[in-house]
C-alpha positions, 0 to 999 in steps of 0.5 A: 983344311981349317974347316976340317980341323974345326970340324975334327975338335968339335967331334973330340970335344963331343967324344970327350964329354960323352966319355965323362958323361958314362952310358945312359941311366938304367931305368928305374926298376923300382915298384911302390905297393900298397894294401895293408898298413905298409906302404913299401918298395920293391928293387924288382932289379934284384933278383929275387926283388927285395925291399928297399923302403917301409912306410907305416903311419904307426912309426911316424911321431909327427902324425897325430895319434888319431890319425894313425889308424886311418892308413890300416888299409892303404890303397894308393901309393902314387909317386909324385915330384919332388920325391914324394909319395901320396897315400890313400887309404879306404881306412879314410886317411890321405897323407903326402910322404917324403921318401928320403925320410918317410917324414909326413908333410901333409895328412888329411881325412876323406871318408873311403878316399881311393886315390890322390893326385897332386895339382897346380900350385901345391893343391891335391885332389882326392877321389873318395868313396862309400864309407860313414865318415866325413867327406864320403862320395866326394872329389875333395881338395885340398891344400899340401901345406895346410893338414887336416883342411879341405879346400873344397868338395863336390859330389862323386859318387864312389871316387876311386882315380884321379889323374891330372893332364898337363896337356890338356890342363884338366882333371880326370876323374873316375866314379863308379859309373863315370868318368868326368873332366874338371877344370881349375876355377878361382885357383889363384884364391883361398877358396879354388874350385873343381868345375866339371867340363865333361862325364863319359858313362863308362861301359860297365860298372864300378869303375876302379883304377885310372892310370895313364898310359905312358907317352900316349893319350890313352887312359888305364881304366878298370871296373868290376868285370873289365879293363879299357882303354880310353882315347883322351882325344878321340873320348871313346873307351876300347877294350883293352888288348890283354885284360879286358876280361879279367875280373876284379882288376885293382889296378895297372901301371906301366913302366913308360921306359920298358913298357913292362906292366904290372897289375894285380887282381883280387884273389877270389872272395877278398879285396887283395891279393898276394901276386904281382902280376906282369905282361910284357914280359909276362910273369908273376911275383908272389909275396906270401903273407902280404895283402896288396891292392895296387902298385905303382912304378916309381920313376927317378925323382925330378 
């Protein structure tokens, strides 16, 4: 009997807390997009979506005056940690934002820089591309809290993605015809080094966007004429199940709670685009007058 009754409070102990604590979070139906001189954010719950938060370099006084032209053409908007936001831009600027006041904590410049992402201890690499500034064709890092200061570059031909894997503890990164792994060397150091560890020759050329892919070891990998898949543990690429032959594929994000996907396509002739477009369930959103190039799915800040 006594363990009957110790059993029983334990249950409404449980019962109560579950009540106070209220049903599960809805997930995060927010969508960040780049492409233009605006960084902004989409409530895709809202129906129809409507913006919710705007980034320009222009607005923001704690930017240098001639660093702001250097976002005109942003094509990375990655959330990161903390509630923060790393932008690249192929107008060759790199700055790292806090969303709650779209405050510029770090800036930086990497000629055609494509994409960011943030490392171990503060650091953030960037993947730039062809342009005549400095920096061009580099995998270049940086430190968050020091503006305007590479720590270290190396040779990537057309940069264009950078994903960080805990798991693994490497860097991936994408060029124009490979995809690489790089490793953190002398990091406990003022002069830390990226070691390349391995290159994969990707199936195609003009390699693009490289995302993960939510709760598995898959990589989102996208060139000129197709979209794969690749198998981190298995290190082979796969077509991938709905957009291996689409062209011109700017990038795609999956949202890792409803599995929704949103990607986008250069329209025909241009680099942008003004359609989101969504699989699972399937659809399309389009923003007349805007020039979007990726988009991301923002989750709750950690």
């Amino acid at each position: 009997m006594k363990i009957f009754r110790w059993l029983l409070a334990c249950c409404v102990i449980v019962a109560g807390v579950l009540l106070l604590a209220g049903p599960p979070a809805a997930p995060s139906r927010e969508l960040i997009v780049c492409g233009w001189d605006e960084v902004f954010i989409l409530d895709m719950a809202a129906q129809p979506p409507v913006k919710v938060w705007s980034w320009k370099a222009a607005d923001r006084p704690e930017l240098p005056e001639s660093m702001r032209d250097k976002f005109k053409t942003t094509d990375e908007c990655k959330p990161v940690d903390g509630g923060r936001i790393l932008i690249t831009a192929s107008s060759d600027g790199v700055a790292l934002v806090e969303r709650a006041s779209g405050k510029v904590l770090f800036y930086g410049i990497a000629s055609g820089a494509h994409s960011a992402e943030m490392l171990p201890g503060g650091r953030i690499a960037v993947a730039s591309s062809t342009g005549r500034g400095p920096l061009n064709n580099s995998l270049v890092l940086f430190d968050s809290r020091k503006s305007g200061e590479p720590l270290f570059h190396t040779e990537l031909r057309s940069g264009h993605g950078v994903v960080w894997d805990e798991k693994r503890q490497v860097l991936w990164v994408l060029g124009g015809s490979q995809l690489r792994t790089y490793t953190l060397a002398k990091w406990d150091t003022e002069k830390p080094e990226l070691v390349m560890t391995a290159e994969y020759t990707l199936p195609d050329r003009g390699g693009h966007d490289l995302s993960p892919v939510p709760g598995t070891d898959l990589l989102s990998v996208t060139t000129e004429r197709h979209s794969w898949l690749f198998d981190r543990t298995k290190r082979v690429f796969l077509p991938h199940p709905r957009l291996a032959d689409d062209v011109n594929v700017k990038c795609i994000t999956i949202h890792p709670v409803t599995k929704q996907t949103v990607w986008t396509k250069a329209d025909e002739g241009f680099w942008w685009t003004a359609t989101l477009r969504f699989l699972d369930p399937d659809g399309t959103l389009e923003l007349k007058g805007e020039r979007l190039y990726k988009a991301r799915w923002v989750m709750p800040p950690r």
